[in-house]
C-alpha positions in Angstrom: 0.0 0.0 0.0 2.6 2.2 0.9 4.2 1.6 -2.5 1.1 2.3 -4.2 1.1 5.7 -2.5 4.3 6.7 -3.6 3.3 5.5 -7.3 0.2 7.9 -6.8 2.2 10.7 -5.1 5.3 10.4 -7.9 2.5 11.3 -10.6 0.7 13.9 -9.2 3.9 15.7 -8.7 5.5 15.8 -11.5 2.0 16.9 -12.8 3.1 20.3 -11.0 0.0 19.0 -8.5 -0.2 18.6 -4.5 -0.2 15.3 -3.1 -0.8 16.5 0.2 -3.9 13.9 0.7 -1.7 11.0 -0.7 0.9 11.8 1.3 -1.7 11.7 4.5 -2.6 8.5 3.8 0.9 7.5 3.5 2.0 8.7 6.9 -0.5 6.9 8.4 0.4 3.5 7.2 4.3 4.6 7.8 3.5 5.3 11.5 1.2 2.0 11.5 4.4 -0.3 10.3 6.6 2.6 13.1 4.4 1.1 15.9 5.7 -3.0 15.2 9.2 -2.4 14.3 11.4 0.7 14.0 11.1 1.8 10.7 13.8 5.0 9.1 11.9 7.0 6.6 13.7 9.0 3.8 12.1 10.8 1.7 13.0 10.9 -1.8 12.9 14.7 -4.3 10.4 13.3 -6.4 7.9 13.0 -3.1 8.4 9.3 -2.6 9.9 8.3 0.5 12.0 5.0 0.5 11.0 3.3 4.5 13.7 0.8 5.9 13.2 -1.8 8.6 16.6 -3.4 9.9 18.7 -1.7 7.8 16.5 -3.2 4.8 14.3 -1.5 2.4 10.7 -2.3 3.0 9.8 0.0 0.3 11.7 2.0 -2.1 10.1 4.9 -4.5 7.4 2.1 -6.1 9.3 -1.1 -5.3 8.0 -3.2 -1.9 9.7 -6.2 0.0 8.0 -8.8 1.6 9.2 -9.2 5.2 7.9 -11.1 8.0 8.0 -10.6 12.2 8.3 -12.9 14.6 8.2 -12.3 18.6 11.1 -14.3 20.2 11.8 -15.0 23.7 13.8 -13.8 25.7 14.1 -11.0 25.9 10.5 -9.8 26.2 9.1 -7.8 23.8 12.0 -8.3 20.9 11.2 -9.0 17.7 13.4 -10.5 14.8 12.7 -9.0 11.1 12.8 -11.5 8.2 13.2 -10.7 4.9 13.6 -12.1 1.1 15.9 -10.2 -2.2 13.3 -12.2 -3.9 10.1 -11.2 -3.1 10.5 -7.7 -4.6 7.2 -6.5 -6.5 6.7 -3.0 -8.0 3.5 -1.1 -7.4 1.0 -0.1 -10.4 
């Protein structure tokens, strides 16, 4: 979804355009995935913003990774981030 959004928000602005609603929606699902893992957010100068988990890109301009989370024990409240080169899809 969030690579869908930046698709979105990449066309409108380089229709001279504001994304502002896009880029809304967007923050909301960035702080959604923020609340599970840490995620770093750049933003990129054509208003996409590339999100990383783990040192790993989640989602770059239009481009998404498939990860997966799993709690482990112990320590409480840890989680280990899995993720796959080859699971790569780009958003329409």
């Amino acid at each position: 979804m969030i690579a869908n959004l930046n698709g979105q928000i990449q066309r409108v602005t380089v229709t001279g355009e504001n994304p502002n609603d896009l880029m809304d929606q967007r923050e909301q699902l960035i702080e959604q995935v923020s609340a599970i893992v840490p995620t770093t957010v750049l933003t990129q100068p054509d208003g996409t913003t590339a999100c990383c988990v783990g040192g790993v890109d989640l989602v770059f301009q239009r481009v998404r990774r498939t990860m997966s989370l799993r709690r482990i024990q112990p320590p409480a409240g840890h989680a280990h981030v899995g993720h796959g080169s080859a699971s790569t899809h780009a958003a329409r």
